[in-house]
N, C-alpha and C positions, 0 to 999 in steps of 0.2 A: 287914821292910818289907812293909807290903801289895802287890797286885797294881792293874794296871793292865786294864782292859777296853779292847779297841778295839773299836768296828763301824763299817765303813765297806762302802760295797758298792764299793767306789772300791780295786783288787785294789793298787793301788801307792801309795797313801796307808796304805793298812791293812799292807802289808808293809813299804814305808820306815819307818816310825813303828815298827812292835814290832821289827824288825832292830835299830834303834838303841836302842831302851828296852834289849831283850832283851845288847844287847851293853854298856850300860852296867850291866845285872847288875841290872835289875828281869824279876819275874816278871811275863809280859804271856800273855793270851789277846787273839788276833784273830778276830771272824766278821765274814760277810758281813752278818749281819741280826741285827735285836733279839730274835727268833723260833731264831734257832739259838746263840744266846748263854743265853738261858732255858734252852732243852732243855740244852747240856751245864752249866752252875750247877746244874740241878735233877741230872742227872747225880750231879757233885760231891756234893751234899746227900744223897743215898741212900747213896753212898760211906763219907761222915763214919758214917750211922748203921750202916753195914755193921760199917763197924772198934768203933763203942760196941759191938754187941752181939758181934761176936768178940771183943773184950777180956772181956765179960764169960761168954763160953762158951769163952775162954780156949781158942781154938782156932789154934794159932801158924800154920799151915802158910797157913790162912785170912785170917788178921790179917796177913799178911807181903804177899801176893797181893792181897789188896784195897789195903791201904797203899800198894803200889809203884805201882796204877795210877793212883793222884790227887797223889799229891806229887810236889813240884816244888821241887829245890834246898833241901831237908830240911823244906819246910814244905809245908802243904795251901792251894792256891791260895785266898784272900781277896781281892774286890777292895776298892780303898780309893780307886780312880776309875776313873768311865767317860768314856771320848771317843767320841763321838760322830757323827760326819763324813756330816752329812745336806746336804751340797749336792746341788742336783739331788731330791730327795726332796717330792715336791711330792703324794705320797699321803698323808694326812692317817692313815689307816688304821699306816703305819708308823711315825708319831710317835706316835702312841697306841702300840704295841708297845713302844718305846720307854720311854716313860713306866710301862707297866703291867712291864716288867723292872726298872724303878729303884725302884718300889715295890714288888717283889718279895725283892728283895734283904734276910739277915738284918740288917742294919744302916742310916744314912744315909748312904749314899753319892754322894759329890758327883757331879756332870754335866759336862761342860765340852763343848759342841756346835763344832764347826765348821762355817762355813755360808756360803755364797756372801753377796755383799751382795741385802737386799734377802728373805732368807730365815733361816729359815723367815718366814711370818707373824705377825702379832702373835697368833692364836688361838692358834698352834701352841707360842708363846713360854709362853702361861700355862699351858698344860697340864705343859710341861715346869718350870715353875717350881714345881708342885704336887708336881714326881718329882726335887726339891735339885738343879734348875739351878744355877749356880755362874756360869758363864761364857760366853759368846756368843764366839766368838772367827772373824773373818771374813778369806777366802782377799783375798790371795795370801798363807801363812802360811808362817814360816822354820822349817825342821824342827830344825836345832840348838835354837835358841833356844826352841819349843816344847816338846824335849825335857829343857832344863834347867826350864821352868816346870812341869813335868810332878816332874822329879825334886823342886823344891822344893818340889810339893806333898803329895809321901807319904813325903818322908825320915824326916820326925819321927811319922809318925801309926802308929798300933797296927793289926792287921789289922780292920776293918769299921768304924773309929771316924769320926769326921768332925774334921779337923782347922783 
């Protein structure tokens, strides 16, 4: 099952949300910001090629040691959605961050924003609809009930596919 991206600069939306992903038995990363989500993805990505070129210098002690520090639950973290929890976020600069990580990403990967009413802006709406917006989805939001729409949306998809 692919992984789940949260960033919220919001320390108990972002930890209520991956606690219960995490304890339903998906693979979740949480950050504060679209900026420290990049840096550890780009991370991960030097990782993947670490391990191609120790398989192929066939260097086990190597390839064991790299391996163990990016897997997660026998797999290499892929996310296959980002949530996004930009209420309050009225810096235009971090919705572009935002957007410039979703198109960063090796695959399309959907978006699903959470957002006070009234926000983001409609500027902010297109930009993110350019980086597979998905969803608008606006507070006061049920965390169950987010977390099964969450689940029903990567049960069936492949790690980086869009489903």
């Amino acid at each position: 099952m692919p992984g789940v991206l949260i960033i919220s600069r919001d320390w108990q939306t972002r930890a209520l949300l991956r606690a219960q992903l995490v304890e339903d038995g998906c693979d979740v990363r949480a950050f504060v910001s679209p900026d420290q989500a990049k840096a550890a993805l780009a991370r991960i990505e030097r990782s993947k090629r670490e391990i191609q070129n120790s398989k192929i210098q066939d260097s086990k002690t190597q390839h064991a040691r790299i391996q163990n520090s990016i897997v997660s639950r026998g797999s290499i973290f892929a996310p296959g959605l980002v949530i996004a929890d930009v209420s309050g976020v009225s810096d235009r600069g971090e919705i572009e961050q935002l957007a410039s990580l979703i198109r960063s990403l090796p695959a399309a990967v959907p978006l699903w924003v959470i957002a006070s009413r009234g926000e983001p802006g409609q500027e902010s709406i297109e930009l993110l609809k350019e980086a597979h917006l998905e969803k608008v989805l606006f507070r006061p939001i049920d965390g169950g009930e987010l977390v099964g729409r969450i689940k029903g949306r990567i049960r069936d998809q492949g790690p980086g596919t869009k489903g």
